[in-house]
C-alpha positions in Angstrom: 0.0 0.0 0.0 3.1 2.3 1.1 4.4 1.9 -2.9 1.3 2.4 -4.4 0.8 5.9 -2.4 4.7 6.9 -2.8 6.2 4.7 -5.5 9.7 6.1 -5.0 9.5 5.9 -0.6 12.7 3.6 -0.3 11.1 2.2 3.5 8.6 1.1 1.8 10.9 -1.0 -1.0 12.9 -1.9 2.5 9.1 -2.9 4.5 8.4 -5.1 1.2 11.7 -6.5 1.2 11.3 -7.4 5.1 8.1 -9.0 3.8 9.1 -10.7 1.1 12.6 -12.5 2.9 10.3 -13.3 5.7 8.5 -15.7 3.4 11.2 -16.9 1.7 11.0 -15.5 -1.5 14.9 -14.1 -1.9 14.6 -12.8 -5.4 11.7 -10.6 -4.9 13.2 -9.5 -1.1 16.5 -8.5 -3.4 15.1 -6.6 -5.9 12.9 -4.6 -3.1 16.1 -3.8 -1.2 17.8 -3.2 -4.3 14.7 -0.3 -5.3 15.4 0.5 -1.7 19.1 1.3 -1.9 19.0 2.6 -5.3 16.4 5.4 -3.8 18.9 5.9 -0.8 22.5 4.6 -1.4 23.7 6.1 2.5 21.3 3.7 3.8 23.6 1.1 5.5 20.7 -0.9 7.2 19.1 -1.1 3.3 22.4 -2.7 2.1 22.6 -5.1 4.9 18.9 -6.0 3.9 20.0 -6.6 0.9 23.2 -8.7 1.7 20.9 -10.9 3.8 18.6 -11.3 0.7 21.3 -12.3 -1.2 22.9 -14.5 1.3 19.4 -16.3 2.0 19.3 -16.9 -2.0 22.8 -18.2 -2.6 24.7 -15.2 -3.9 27.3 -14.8 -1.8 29.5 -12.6 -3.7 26.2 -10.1 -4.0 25.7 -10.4 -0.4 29.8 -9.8 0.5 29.4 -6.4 -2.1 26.1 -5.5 -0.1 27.8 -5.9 3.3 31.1 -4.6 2.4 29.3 -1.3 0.9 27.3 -1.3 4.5 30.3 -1.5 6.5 32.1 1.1 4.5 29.1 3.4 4.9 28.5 3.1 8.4 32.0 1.5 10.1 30.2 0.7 13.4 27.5 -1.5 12.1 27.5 -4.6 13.5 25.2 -6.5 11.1 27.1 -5.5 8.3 30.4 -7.1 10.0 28.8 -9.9 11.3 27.3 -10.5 7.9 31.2 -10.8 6.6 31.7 -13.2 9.1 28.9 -15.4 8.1 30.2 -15.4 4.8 33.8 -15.6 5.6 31.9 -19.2 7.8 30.2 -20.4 4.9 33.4 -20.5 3.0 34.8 -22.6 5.1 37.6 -19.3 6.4 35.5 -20.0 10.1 39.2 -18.3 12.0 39.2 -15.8 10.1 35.9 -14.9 10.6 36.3 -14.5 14.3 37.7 -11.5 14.5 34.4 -9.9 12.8 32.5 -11.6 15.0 34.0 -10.4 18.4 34.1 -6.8 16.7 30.5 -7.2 15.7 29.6 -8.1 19.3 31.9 -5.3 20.8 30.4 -2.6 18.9 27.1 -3.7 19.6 26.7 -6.4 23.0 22.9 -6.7 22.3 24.0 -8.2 18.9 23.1 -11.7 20.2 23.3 -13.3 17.1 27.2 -12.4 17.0 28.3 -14.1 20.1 26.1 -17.6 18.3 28.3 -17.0 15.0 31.3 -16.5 17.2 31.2 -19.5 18.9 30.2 -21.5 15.3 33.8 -20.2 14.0 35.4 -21.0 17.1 34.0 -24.3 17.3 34.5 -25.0 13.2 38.4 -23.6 13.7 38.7 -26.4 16.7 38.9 -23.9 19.8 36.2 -25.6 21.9 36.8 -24.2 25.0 36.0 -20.7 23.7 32.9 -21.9 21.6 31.5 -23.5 24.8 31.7 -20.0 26.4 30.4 -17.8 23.8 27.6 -20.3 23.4 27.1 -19.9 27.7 26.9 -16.2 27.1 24.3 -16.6 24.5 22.2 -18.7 27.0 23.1 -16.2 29.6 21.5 -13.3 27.3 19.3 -14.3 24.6 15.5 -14.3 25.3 13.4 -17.7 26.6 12.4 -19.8 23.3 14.5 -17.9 21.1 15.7 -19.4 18.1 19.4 -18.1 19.0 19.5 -19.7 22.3 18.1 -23.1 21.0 21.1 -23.2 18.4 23.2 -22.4 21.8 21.8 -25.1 23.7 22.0 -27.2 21.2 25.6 -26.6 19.9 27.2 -26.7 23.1 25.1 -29.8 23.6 27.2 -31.2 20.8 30.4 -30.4 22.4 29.4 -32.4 25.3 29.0 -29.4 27.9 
């Protein structure tokens, strides 16, 4: 309704891209952030959108521009450096991701999500020690029933802690 009333509003490309990666539909959640950071190319949170649409729909490189542009726009945002750790994960480079993934958590402690992607990269470059705590501080801070501390619970399950 937003795009019909204000065809150029890029929140409301960015709301439809929210809406469209929430049901799994990738392509169409790209192209809205795409419409979204076309209409406002400062907008770091827009590019991260976008580099999660990407990401969610197998184009990585897309998603690493999207995040690299984010993170060059806006130095201290944490999802754009956590998203570069994910990648950096999902190409088998888990150490050097952890660096991103402490920064992303340093610059922003609520960043829950970080501290479960550190311990991933900790655990996937063999320091299990360290996973087992950063998954304990998830549990310690994420929210009852949410899907980050499940993953917790479970992974440091699978350590045997």
């Amino acid at each position: 309704a937003a795009l019909a009333l204000e065809p150029s509003l890029p929140s409301a490309h960015n709301g439809l891209g929210l809406l469209m990666i929430d049901a799994g539909r990738h392509a169409e959640a790209a192209a809205a952030f795409e419409a979204a950071t076309k209409a406002d190319p400062t907008n770091a949170e827009y590019l991260v959108n976008l580099g999660n649409a990407h990401r969610a729909g197998g184009n990585l490189r897309a998603a690493g521009d999207s995040f690299r542009r984010a993170a060059e726009i806006d130095p201290r945002n944490a999802d754009a450096v956590n998203g570069l750790g994910v990648l950096l994960v999902q190409e088998k480079r888990a150490a050097d991701a952890i660096p991103l993934f402490e920064r992303a958590f340093a610059m922003a402690p609520g960043l829950i999500e970080a501290r479960l992607n550190l311990g991933i990269a900790l655990q996937e470059s063999g320091q299990r020690d360290r996973a087992a705590a950063a998954y304990r501080d998830v549990l310690a801070q994420a929210k009852p029933g949410s899907p980050e501390r499940r993953a917790a619970s479970d992974l440091l399950r699978s350590l045997g802690r």
